[in-house]
C-alpha positions in Angstrom: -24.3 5.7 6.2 -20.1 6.0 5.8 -18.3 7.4 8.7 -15.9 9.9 8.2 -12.9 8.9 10.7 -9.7 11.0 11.0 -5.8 9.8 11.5 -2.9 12.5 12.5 0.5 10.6 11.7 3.2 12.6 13.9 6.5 11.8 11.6 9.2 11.4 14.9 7.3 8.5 16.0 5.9 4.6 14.7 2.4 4.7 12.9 1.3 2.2 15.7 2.2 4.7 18.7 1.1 8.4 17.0 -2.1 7.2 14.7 -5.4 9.0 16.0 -8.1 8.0 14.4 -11.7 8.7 15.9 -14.9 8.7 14.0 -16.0 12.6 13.1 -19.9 12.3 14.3 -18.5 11.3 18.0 -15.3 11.4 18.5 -14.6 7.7 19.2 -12.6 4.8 18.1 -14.9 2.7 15.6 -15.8 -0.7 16.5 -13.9 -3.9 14.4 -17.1 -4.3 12.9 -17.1 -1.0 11.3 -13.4 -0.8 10.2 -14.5 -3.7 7.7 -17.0 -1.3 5.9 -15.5 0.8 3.5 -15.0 4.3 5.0 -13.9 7.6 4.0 -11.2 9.0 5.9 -9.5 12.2 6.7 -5.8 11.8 6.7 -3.3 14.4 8.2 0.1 14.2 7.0 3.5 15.7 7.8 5.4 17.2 5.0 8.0 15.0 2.9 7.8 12.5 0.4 4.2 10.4 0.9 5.9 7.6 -0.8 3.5 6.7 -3.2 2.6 5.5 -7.0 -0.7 6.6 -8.3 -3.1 6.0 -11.4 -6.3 7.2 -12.6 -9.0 4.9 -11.8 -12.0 4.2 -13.7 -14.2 7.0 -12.9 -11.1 9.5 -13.0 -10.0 9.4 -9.9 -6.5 9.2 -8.0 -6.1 5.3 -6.7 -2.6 4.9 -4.5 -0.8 2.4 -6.8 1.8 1.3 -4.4 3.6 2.4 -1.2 7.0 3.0 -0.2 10.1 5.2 0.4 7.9 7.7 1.8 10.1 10.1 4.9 7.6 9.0 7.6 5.2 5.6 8.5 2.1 6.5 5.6 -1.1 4.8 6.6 -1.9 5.0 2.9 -2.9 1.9 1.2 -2.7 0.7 -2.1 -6.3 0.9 -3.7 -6.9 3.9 -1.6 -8.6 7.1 -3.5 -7.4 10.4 -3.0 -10.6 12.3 -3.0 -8.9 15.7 -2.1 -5.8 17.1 -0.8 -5.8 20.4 0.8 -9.2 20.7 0.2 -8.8 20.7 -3.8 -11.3 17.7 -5.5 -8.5 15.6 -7.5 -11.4 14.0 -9.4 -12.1 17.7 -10.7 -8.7 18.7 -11.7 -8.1 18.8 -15.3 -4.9 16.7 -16.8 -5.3 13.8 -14.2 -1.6 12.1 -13.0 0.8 14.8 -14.1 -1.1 17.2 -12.4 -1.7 15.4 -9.5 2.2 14.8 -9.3 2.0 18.3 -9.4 0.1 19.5 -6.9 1.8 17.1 -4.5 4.8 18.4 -5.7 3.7 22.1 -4.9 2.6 20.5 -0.8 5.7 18.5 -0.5 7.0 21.3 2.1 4.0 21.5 4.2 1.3 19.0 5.7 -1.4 17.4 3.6 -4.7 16.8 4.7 -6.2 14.3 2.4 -9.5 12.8 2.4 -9.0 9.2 1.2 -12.0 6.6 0.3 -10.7 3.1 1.7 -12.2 0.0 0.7 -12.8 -3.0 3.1 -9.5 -5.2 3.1 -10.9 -7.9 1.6 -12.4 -6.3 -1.4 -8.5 -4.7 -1.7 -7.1 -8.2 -1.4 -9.4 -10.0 -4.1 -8.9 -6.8 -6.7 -5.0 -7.3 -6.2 -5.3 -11.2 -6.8 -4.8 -11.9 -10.4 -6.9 -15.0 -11.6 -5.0 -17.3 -13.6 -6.4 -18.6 -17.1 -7.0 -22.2 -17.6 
């Protein structure tokens, strides 16, 4: 079973000192031990730029390339999957990355509620390793 954990950023202060996150089933912080399973969360934003780079992934949906430059302290990671924003399925949109860019264009003004599908860090680390050839 995936927990479903939720994080409020507030954008006049550090990610460290405004994150809430609490698990959706009771209302708690997770455990270490869970926060290594991959997890779907629920991420409230603050409008601005998110700061981000996206690509279509595999199955055709929205991976977070890289971050940066974004107006506030994102907790989003590169590798995460943007399952939804604002409660549209990105996976179901037609057109893919220039419509994505558009619809975050469209909610740049106001928060974003995202639910994002994060993968455990390690399985993020090896996929960014490149292997060299021999």
């Amino acid at each position: 079973p995936h927990s479903l954990l939720t994080l409020s950023i507030n954008p006049h202060s550090s990610l460290a000192s405004s994150a809430i996150i609490s698990a959706s089933n009771n209302h708690q912080t997770p455990s270490p031990s869970s926060i290594t399973m991959a997890q779907q969360l629920a991420i409230s934003l603050p409008s601005g730029s998110l700061g981000i780079t996206i690509r279509q992934g595999t199955n055709g949906q929205c991976v977070v390339r890289t971050t940066a430059n974004a107006t506030f302290l994102s907790p989003l990671l590169a590798g995460d999957v943007i399952l939804n924003l604002n409660g549209i399925v990105l996976a179901e949109v037609e057109g893919g990355i220039p419509s994505w860019q558009k619809l975050f264009g469209a909610f740049s003004s106001m928060p974003r509620n995202l639910i994002v599908w994060r993968s455990p860090p390690s399985v993020v680390a090896v996929a960014a390793t490149a292997i060299p050839s021999k």
